[in-house]
C-alpha positions as MATLAB code, in Angstrom:
seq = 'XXXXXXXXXXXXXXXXXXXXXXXXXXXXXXXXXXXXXXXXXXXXXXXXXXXXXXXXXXXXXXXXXXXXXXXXXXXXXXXXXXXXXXXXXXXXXXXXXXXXXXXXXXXXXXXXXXXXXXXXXXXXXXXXXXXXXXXXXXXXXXXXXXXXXXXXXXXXXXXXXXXXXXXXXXXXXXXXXXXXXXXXXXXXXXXXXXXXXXXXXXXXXXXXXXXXXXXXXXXXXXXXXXXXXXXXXXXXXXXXXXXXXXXXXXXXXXXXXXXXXXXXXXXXXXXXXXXXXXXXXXXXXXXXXXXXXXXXXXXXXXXXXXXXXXXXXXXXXXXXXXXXXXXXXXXXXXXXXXXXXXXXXXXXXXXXXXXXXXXXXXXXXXXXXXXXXXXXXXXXXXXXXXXXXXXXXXXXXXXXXXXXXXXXXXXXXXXXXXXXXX';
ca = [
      31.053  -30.821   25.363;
      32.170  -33.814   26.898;
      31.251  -33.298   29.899;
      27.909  -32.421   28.778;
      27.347  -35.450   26.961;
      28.727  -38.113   29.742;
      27.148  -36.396   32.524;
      23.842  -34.073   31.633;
      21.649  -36.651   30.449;
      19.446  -38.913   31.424;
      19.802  -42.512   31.508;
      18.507  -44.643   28.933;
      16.573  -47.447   30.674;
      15.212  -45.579   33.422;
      11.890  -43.647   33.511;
      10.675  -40.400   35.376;
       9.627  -42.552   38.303;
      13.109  -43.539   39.151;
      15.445  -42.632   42.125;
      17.864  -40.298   40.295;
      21.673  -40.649   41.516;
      22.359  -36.452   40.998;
      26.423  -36.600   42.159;
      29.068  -38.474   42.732;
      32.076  -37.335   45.175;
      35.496  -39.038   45.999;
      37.419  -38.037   48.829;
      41.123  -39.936   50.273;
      41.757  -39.712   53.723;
      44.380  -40.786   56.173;
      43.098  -44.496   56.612;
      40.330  -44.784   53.290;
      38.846  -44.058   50.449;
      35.235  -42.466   50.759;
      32.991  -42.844   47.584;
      29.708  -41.196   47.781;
      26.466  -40.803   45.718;
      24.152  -38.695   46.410;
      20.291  -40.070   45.416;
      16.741  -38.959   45.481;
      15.166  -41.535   47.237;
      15.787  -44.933   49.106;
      17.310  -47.966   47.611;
      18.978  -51.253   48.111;
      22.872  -51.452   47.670;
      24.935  -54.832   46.802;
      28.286  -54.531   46.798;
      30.563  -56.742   45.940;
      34.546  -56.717   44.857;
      36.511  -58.242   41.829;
      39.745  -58.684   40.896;
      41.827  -58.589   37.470;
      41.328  -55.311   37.504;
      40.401  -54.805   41.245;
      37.128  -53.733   41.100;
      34.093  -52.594   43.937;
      30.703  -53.409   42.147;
      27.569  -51.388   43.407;
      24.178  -52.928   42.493;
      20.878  -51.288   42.465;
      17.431  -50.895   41.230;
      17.287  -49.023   38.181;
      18.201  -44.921   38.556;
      18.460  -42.232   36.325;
      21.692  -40.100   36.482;
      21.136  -36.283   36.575;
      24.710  -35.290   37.383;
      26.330  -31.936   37.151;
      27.887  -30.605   34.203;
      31.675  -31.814   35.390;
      33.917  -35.116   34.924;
      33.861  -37.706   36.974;
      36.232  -37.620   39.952;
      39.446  -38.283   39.118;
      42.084  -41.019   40.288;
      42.568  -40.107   44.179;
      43.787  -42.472   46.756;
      42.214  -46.318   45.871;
      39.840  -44.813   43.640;
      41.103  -45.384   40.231;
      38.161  -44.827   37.847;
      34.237  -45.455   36.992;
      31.752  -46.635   34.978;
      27.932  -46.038   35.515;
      24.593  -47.211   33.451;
      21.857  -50.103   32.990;
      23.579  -53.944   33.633;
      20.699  -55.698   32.591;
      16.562  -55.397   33.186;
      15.644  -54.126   36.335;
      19.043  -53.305   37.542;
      21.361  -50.260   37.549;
      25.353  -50.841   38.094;
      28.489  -49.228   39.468;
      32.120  -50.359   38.760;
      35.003  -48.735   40.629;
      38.207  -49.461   39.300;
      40.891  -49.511   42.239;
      44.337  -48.993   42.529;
      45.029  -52.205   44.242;
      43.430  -54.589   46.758;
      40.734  -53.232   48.956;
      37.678  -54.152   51.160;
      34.835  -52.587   52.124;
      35.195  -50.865   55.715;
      31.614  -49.695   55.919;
      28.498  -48.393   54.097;
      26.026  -46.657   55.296;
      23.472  -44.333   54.017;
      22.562  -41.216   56.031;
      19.454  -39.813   55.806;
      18.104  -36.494   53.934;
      19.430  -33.387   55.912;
      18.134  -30.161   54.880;
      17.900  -31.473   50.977;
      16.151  -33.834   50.213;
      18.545  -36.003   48.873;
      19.990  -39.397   50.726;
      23.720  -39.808   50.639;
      25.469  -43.223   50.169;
      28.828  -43.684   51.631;
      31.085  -46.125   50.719;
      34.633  -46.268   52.684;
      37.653  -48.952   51.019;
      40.941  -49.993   52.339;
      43.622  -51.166   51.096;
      44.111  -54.836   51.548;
      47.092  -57.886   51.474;
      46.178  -60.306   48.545;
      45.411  -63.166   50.774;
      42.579  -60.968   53.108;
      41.304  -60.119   49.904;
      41.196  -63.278   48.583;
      39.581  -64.918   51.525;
      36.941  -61.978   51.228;
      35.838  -61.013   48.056;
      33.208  -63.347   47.580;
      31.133  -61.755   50.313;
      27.984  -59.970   48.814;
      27.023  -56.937   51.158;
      23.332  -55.284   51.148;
      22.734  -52.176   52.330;
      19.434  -50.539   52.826;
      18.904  -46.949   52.989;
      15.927  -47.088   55.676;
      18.262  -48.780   57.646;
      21.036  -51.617   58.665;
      24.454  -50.625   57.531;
      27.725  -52.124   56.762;
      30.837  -52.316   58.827;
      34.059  -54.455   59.093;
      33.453  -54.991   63.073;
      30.042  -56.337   62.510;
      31.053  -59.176   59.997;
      29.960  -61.707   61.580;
      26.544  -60.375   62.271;
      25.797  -59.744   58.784;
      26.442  -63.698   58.060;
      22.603  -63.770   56.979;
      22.694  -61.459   54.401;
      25.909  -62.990   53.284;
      25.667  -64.442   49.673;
      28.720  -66.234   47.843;
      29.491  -64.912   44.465;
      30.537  -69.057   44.081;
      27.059  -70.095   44.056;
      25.769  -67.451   41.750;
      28.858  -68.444   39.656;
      27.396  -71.750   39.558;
      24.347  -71.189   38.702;
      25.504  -68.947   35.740;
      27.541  -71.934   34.458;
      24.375  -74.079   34.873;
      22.731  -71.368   32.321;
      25.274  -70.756   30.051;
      26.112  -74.385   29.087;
      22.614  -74.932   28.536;
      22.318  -71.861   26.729;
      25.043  -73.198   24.536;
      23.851  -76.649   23.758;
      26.385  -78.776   21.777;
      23.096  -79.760   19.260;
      23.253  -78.451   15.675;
      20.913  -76.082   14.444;
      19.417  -78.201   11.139;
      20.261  -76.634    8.080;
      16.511  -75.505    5.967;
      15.233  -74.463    3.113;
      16.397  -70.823    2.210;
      13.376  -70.891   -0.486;
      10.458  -68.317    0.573;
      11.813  -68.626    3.675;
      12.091  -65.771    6.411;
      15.408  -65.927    7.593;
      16.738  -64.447   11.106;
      19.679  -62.142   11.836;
      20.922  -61.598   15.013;
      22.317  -58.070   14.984;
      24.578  -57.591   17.994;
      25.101  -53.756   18.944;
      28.552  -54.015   20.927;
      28.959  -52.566   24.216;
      26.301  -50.824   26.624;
      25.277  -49.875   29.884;
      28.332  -49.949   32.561;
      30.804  -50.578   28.933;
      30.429  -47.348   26.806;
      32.778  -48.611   24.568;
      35.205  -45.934   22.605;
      34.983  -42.400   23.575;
      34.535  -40.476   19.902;
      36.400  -37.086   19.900;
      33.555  -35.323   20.096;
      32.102  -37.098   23.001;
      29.974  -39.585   20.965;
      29.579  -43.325   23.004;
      30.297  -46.289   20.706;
      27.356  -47.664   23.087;
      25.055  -45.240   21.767;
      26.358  -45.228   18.082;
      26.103  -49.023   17.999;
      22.479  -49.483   19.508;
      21.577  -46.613   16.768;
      22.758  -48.045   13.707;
      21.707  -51.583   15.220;
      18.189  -50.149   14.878;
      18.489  -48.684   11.513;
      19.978  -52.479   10.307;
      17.221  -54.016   11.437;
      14.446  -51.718    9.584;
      15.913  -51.982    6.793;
      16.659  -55.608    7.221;
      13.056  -56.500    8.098;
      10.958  -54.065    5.438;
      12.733  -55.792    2.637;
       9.994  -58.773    4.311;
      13.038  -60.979    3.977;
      14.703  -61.090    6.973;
      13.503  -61.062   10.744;
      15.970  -59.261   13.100;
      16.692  -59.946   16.701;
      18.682  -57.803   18.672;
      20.804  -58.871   21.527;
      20.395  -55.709   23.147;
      17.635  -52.824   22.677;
      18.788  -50.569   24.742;
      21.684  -49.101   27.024;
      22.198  -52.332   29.220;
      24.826  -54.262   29.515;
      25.415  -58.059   27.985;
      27.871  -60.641   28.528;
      29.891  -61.561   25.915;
      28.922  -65.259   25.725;
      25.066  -63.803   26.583;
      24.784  -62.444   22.830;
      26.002  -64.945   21.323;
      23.093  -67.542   23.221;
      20.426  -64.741   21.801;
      21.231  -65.566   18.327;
      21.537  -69.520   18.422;
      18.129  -69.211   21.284;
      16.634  -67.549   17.799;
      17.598  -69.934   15.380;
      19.664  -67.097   13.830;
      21.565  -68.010   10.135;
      24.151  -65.176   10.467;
      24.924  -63.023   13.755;
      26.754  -59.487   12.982;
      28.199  -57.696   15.454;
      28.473  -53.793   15.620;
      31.071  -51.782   16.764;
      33.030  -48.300   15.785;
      37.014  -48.675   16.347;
      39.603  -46.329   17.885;
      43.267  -45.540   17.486;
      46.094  -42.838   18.541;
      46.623  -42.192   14.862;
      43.580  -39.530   13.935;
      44.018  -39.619   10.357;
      43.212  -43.216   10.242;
      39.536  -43.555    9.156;
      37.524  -46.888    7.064;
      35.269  -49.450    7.842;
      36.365  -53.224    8.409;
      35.517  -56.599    8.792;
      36.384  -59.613   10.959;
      36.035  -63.190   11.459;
      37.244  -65.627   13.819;
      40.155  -67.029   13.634;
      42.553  -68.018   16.935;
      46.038  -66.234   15.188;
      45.219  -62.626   14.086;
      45.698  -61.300   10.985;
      48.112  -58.488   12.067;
      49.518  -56.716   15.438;
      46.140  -54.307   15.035;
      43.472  -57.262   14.726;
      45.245  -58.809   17.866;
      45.386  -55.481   20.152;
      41.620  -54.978   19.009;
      40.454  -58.314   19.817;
      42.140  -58.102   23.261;
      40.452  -54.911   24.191;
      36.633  -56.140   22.741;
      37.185  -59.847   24.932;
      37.383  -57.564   28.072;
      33.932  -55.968   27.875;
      32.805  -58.874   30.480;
      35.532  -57.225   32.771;
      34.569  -53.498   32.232;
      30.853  -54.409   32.879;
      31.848  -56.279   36.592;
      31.417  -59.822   35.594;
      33.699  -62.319   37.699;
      34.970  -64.336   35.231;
      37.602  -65.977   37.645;
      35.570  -68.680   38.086;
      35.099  -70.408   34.987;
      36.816  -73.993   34.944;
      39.126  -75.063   32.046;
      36.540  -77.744   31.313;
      34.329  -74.464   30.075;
      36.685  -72.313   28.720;
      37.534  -75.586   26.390;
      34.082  -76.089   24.982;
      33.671  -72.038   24.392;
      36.818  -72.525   22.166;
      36.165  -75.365   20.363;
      32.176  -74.873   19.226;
      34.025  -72.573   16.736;
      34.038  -75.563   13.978;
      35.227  -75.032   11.160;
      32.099  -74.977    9.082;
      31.002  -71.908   10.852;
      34.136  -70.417   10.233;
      34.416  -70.776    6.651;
      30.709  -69.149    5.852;
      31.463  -66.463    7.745;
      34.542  -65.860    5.842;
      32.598  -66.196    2.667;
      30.177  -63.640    3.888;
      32.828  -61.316    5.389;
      34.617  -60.976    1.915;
      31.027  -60.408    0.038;
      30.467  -57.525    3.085;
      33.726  -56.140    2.573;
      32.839  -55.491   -0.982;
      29.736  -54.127   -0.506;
      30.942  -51.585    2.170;
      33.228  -50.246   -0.145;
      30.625  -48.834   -2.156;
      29.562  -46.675    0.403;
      32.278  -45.556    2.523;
      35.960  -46.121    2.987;
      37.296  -49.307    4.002;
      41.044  -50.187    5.522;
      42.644  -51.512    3.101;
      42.836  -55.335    4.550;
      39.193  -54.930    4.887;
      38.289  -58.898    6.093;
      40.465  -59.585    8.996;
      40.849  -62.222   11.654;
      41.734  -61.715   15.346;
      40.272  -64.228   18.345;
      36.827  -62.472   19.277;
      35.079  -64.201   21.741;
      31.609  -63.097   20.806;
      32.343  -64.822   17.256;
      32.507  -68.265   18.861;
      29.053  -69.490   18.171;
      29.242  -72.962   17.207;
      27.151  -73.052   14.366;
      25.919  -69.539   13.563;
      27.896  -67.649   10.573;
      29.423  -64.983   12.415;
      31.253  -61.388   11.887;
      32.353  -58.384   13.697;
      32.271  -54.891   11.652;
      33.923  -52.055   12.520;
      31.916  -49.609   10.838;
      34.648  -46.603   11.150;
      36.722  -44.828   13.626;
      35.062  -42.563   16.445;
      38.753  -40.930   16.830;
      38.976  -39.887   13.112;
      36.680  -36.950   13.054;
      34.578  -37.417    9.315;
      34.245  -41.346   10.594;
      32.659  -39.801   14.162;
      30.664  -37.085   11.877;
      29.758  -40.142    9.810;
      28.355  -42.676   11.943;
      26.448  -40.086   13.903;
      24.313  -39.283   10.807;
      21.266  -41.058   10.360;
      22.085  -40.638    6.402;
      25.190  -42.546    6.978;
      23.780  -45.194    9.055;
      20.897  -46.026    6.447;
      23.756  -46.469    3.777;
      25.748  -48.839    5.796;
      22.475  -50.640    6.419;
      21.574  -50.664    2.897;
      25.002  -52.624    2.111;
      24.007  -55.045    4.731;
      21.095  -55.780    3.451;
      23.144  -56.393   -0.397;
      25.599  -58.640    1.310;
      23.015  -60.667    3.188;
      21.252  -61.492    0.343;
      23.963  -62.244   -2.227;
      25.246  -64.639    1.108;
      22.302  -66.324    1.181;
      21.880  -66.442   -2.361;
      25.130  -68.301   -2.743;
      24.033  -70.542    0.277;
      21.059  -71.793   -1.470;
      23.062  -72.964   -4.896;
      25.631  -74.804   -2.812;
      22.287  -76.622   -1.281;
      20.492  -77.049   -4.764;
      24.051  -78.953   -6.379;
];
């Protein structure tokens, strides 16, 4: 069934008209590591490589992915593991996970030959730390009507050559702007529409957990994300933005400039939790807070601040100077409504489903760091306990949860407009 459900379907984000990628193949050989997709129709590949995990990154127009009822290949020579779906608008994304330093020998694609499918071919090998170093930042294109990719013709491809440092730049450029130091102006609640940033966690190349049934916390996130904001918006209270409306993938610090770009008065992200122990099932809250609030919070937290890495973002580049500011727009102020509003949530969820029983928690999240926008992750059960999964796939289920959200928000903002009329 899992099989079924990570490989038969098609891809969200991508319509009939797409090149479809219909199998994927690893082979090791004496000297490499072949990777190869086979696809419908001609397309441009970027590739580029990462490290912290060592990573290849494949770029591409948007496909669908009609792939055979099977796993993906397993760990076999420098191939360690993959992730496949939508990065953002417009753009499809590959991430190999490798077993170590590599480069990219040559790519090539080779033409349809009695199919009518075109092959791509990728070849790695394993590299020192220093060649990979000095390399990584290259950005390769290949095009499937012609013009490959080899190691002995570096320096002729110098043209199509792009650094990953000046796209890095640029990015910072953005993202600072994005995150302007300026305070959004506290207003009237009275009559007033107020927005909610709802923040469906994970998507795209990061599916998230894997439920036992085969259920993607990508998929059960975007769906209850949806059901919040209906219910959210028909109360004619509240207008709802999502940071992501679909199966594509978003930067961390990305969601969080959707909500303050929006004006937003509370963000809320959503996400479904995962453990070893089976039996452990409830819903839970958290806030920000740079010390967690047990050994759980803290292993959570870690694993949620890597989504950036799982989805093939570089973040090697950012300066301390950055880093700094991203940590310290979490003022206090912020902190402290969203702790009020966490502890009003975690009272509300309890009247429709379980709850852990340290339901408001704290661990370091990195999409809670808005500067000025009340902010809280939920966990709205675990995919690994089996009535959670059964739970949160359940439409039902999902318009109870988003029923209590709706209850919290407005006793929140209830208690926000007192403190403004003393």
């Amino acid at each position: 069934m899992l099989a079924a459900v990570l490989l038969g379907s098609f891809a969200q984000g991508a319509s009939a008209a797409d090149p479809i990628v219909t199998d994927i193949r690893v082979g090791h050989h004496v000297d490499k590591t072949r990777f190869v997709l086979d696809i419908n129709a001609a397309v441009e590949m970027r590739i580029f490589t990462l490290s912290a995990p060592y990573r290849v990154v494949f770029d591409m127009p948007v496909v669908g992915w009609r792939l055979p009822a099977k796993p993906l290949p397993a760990q076999t020579g420098l191939f360690k593991a993959m992730r496949y779906g939508l990065y953002q608008p417009g753009q499809s994304r590959v991430v190999v996970e490798t077993t170590g330093p590599v480069a990219v020998k040559s790519a090539f694609f080779l033409p349809p030959s009695g199919s009518d499918t075109y092959r791509f071919v990728l070849d790695m090998v394993a590299v020192k730390d220093s060649y990979f170093a000095a390399n990584r930042k290259q950005l390769i294109s290949v095009f499937a009507n012609g013009g490959g990719y080899s190691m002995a013709d570096q320096d002729q491809l110098q043209p199509q050559v792009q650094t990953q440092a000046s796209v890095q730049s640029q990015a910072q450029s953005v993202s600072l702007s994005q995150l302007s130091l300026a305070p959004i102006k506290p207003a009237s609640l009275q009559n007033q529409v107020q927005v909610i940033a709802i923040d469906a966690g994970h998507g795209g190349a990061d599916p998230g957990t894997i439920g036992r049934s085969g259920a993607y916390e990508k998929h059960i996130t975007i769906a209850a994300a949806r059901t919040i904001k209906d219910v959210l918006e028909a109360s004619g209270r509240y207008k709802v933005v999502l940071t992501r409306d679909r199966d594509v993938f978003i930067r961390l610090r990305d969601r969080v400039a959707v909500a303050r770009d929006a004006g937003a008065r509370l963000f809320i992200s959503i996400h479904a939790d995962s453990i070893k122990d089976r039996s452990v099932r409830g819903a839970s809250v958290y806030t920000l807070s740079d010390r967690a609030s047990d050994k759980e919070a803290a292993l959570l937290a870690k694993k949620e601040n890597k989504a950036d890495v799982i989805g093939g973002v570089d973040l090697s580049g950012e300066t301390p100077e950055i880093t700094n500011i991203l940590i310290d727009l979490a003022q206090r102020q912020a902190m402290n409504e969203s702790a009020e509003f966490a502890n009003i949530l975690a009272r509300e969820l309890k009247s429709v489903t379980r709850v852990l029983k340290k339901t408001h928690r704290f661990a370091g999240f990195a999409v809670l760091k808005a500067p000025d926008v009340p902010s809280v992750l939920v966990e709205l059960g675990f995919l690994s306990n089996v009535t959670d999964e059964k739970n949160l796939r359940s439409k039902k289920f999902r318009r109870k949860l988003a029923n209590a959200l709706l209850d919290s928000i407005d006793q929140y903002f209830s208690q926000v407009q007192q403190a403004t009329s003393n």
